[in-house]
C-alpha positions as CSV (number, residue, x, y, z in Angstrom):
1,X,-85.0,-9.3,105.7
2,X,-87.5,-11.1,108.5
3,X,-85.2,-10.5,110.8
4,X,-83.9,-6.8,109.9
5,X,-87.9,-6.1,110.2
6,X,-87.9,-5.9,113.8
7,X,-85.1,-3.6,114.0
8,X,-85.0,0.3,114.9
9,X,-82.7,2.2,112.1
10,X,-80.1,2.4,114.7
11,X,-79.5,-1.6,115.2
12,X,-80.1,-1.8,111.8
13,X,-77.2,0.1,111.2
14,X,-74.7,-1.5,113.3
15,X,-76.3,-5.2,112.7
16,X,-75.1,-4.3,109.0
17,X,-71.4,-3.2,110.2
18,X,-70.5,-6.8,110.7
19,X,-70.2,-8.8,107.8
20,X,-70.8,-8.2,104.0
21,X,-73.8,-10.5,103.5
22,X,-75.3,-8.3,106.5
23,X,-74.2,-5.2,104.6
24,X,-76.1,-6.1,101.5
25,X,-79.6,-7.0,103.4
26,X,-79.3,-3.4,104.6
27,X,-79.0,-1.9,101.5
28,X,-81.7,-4.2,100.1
29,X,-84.9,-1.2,99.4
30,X,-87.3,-3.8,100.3
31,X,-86.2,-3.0,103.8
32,X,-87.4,0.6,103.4
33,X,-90.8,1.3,102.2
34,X,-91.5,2.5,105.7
35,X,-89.6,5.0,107.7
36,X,-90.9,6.8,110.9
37,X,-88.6,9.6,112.4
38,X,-89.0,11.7,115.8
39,X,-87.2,14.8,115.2
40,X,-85.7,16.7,112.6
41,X,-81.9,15.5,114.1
42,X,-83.3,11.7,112.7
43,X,-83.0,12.9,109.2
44,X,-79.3,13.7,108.9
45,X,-77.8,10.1,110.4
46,X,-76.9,7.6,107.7
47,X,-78.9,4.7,109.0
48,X,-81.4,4.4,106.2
49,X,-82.2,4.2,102.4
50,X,-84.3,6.5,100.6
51,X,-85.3,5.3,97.1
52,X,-88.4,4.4,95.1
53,X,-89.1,1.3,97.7
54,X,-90.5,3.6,100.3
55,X,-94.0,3.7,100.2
56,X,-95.2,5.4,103.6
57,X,-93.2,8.6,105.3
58,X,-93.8,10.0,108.9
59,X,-92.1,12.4,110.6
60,X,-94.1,13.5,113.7
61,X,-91.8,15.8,116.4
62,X,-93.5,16.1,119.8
63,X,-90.8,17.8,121.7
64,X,-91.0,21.3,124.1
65,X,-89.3,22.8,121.1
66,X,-92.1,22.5,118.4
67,X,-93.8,25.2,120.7
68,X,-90.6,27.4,119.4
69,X,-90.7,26.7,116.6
70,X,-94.4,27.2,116.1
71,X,-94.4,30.9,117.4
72,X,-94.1,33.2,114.2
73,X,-90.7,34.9,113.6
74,X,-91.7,38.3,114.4
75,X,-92.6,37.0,118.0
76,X,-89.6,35.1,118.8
77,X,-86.7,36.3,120.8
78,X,-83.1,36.1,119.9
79,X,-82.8,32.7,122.0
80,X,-85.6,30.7,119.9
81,X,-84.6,32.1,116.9
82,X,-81.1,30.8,116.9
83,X,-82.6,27.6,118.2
84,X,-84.9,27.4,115.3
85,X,-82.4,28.4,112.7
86,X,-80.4,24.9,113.9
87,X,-83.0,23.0,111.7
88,X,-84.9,25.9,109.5
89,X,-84.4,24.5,106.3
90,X,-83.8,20.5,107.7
91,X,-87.3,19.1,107.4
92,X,-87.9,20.9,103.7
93,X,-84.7,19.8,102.3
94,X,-85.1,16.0,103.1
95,X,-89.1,16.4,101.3
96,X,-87.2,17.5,98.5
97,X,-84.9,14.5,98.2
98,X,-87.9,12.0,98.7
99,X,-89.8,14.2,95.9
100,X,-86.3,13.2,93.3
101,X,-85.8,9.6,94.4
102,X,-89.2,8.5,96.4
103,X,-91.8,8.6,93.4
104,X,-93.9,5.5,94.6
105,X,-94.4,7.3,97.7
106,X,-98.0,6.3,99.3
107,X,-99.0,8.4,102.1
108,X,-96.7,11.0,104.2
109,X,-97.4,12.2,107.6
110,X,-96.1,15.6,108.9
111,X,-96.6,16.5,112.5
112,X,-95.4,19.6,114.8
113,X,-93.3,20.4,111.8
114,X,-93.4,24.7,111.9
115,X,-90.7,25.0,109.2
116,X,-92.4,22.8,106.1
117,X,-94.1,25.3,103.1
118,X,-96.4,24.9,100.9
119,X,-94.1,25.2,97.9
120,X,-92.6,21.8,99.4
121,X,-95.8,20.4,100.0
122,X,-97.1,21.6,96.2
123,X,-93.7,20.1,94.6
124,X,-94.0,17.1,96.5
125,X,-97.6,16.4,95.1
126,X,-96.9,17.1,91.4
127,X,-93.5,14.5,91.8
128,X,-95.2,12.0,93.9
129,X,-98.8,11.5,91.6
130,X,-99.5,7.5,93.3
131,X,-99.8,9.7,97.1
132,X,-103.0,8.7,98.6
133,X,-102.4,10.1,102.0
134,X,-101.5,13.4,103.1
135,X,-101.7,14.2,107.1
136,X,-100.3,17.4,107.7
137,X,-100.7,18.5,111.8
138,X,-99.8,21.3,113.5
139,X,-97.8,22.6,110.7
140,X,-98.4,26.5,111.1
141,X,-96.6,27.4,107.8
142,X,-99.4,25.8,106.1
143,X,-102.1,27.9,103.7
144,X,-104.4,28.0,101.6
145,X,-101.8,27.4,99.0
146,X,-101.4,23.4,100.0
147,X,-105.2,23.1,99.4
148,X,-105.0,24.5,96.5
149,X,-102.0,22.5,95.1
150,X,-104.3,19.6,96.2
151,X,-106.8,20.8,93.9
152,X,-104.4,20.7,91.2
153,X,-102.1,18.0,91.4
154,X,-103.8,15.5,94.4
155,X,-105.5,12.9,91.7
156,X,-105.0,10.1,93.8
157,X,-105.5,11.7,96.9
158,X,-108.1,9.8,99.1
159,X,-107.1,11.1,102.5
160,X,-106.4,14.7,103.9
161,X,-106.0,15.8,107.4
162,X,-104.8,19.8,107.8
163,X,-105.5,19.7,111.5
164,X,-104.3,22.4,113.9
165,X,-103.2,24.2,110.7
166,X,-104.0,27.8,111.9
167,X,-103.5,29.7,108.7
168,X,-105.6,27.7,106.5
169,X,-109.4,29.1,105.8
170,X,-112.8,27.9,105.6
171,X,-112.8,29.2,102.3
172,X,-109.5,26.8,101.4
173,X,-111.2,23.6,102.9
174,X,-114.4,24.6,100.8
175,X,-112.9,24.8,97.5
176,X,-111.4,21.2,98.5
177,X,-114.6,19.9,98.9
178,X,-116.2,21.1,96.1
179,X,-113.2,20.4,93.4
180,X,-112.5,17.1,95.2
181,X,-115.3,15.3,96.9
182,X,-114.2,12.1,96.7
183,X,-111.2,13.1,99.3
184,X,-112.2,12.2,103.2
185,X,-110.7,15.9,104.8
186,X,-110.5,16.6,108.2
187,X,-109.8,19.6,109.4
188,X,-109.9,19.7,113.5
189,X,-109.5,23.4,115.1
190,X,-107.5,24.5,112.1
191,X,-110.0,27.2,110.1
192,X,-111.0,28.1,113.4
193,X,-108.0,29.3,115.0
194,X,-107.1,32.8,114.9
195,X,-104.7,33.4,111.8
196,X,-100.6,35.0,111.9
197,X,-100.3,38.2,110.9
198,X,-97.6,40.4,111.1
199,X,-98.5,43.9,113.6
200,X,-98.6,46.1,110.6
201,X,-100.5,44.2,108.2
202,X,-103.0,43.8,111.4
203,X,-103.1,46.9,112.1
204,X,-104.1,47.7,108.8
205,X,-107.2,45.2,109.2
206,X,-108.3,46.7,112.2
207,X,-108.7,50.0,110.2
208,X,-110.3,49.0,107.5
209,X,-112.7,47.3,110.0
210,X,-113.3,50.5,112.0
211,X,-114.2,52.7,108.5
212,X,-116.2,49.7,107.7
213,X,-118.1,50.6,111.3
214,X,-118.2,54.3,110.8
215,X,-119.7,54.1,107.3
């Protein structure tokens, strides 16, 4: 298991191909309450465990294509939204298999990923009660809904980081504060960046802002 430690998932993997006593070290879950991954791709190979051992989650994407992915549907062209559709649903479906066999689960970090919902981030919190830490960066799918789910089901919650989430509201980050002080939140550029909405529902803003003028 010392040894194993040092290891990427990848040489894990193939270490483990090579003799049965090998084999069983890899499928020990003491080996796997951490796992870091780089881009939505990592999720789908075979060369880890998921089970109640792991204790701390990160999956941080930094490539040219989280800008894509980032831009709101209604202002993507036919190009980045088939390339977006590749993983759509990749990043959500792996939370939900750590929220049925990753219980113990201590803190999870999600960066650049455009895709992840609050209803993922909400069910994850109700089926993961011992998570302390919850860093969630750049994820632009984000609301006011995830702070509220915090309000309700983040007990053990002693960190939260919503930074660069642009459709989350100072009025969101307040109600955090006041229903959970004890939480350290950070919330860098996020209710300060200028919201998504879709061209008619903004529209419709700007109107009710002009007969708010006139009158």
């Amino acid at each position: 298991l010392h040894l194993f430690s040092f290891l990427d998932k990848n040489s894990r993997k193939s270490l483990a191909k090579t003799c049965h006593k090998l084999l069983e070290v890899f499928q020990d879950p003491l080996l796997w309450s951490l796992l870091n991954f780089h881009s939505p791709v990592e999720l789908k190979k075979d060369n880890f465990l998921l089970g109640p051992a792991l204790k701390y989650l990160s999956i941080c994407w930094y490539s040219e294509r989280v800008k894509v992915c980032n831009i709101e549907d209604w202002m993507k062209n036919n190009f980045q939204k088939d390339l977006c559709n590749r993983h759509e649903n990749t990043v959500n479906d792996f939370l939900l298999e750590v929220c049925n066999r990753c219980p113990n689960l201590l803190s999870l970090t999600l960066s650049g990923c455009g895709h992840v919902t609050d209803d993922c981030i909400s069910l994850l919190l109700k089926n993961c009660p011992n998570l302390k830490t919850l860093k969630l960066e750049n994820c632009v799918r984000i609301t006011d809904q995830t702070l509220e789910a915090v309000t309700l089901y983040g007990g053990s919650l002693q960190t939260l980081h919503v930074d660069f989430c642009r459709n989350i509201t100072q009025t969101g980050l307040q109600r955090v504060r006041e229903k959970c002080p004890s939480v350290m939140l950070r919330a860098e550029r996020s209710a300060n960046m200028i919201p998504d909405h879709k061209p008619a529902k903004k529209l419709m803003l700007e109107k009710a802002a002009s007969k708010l003028v006139q009158l």
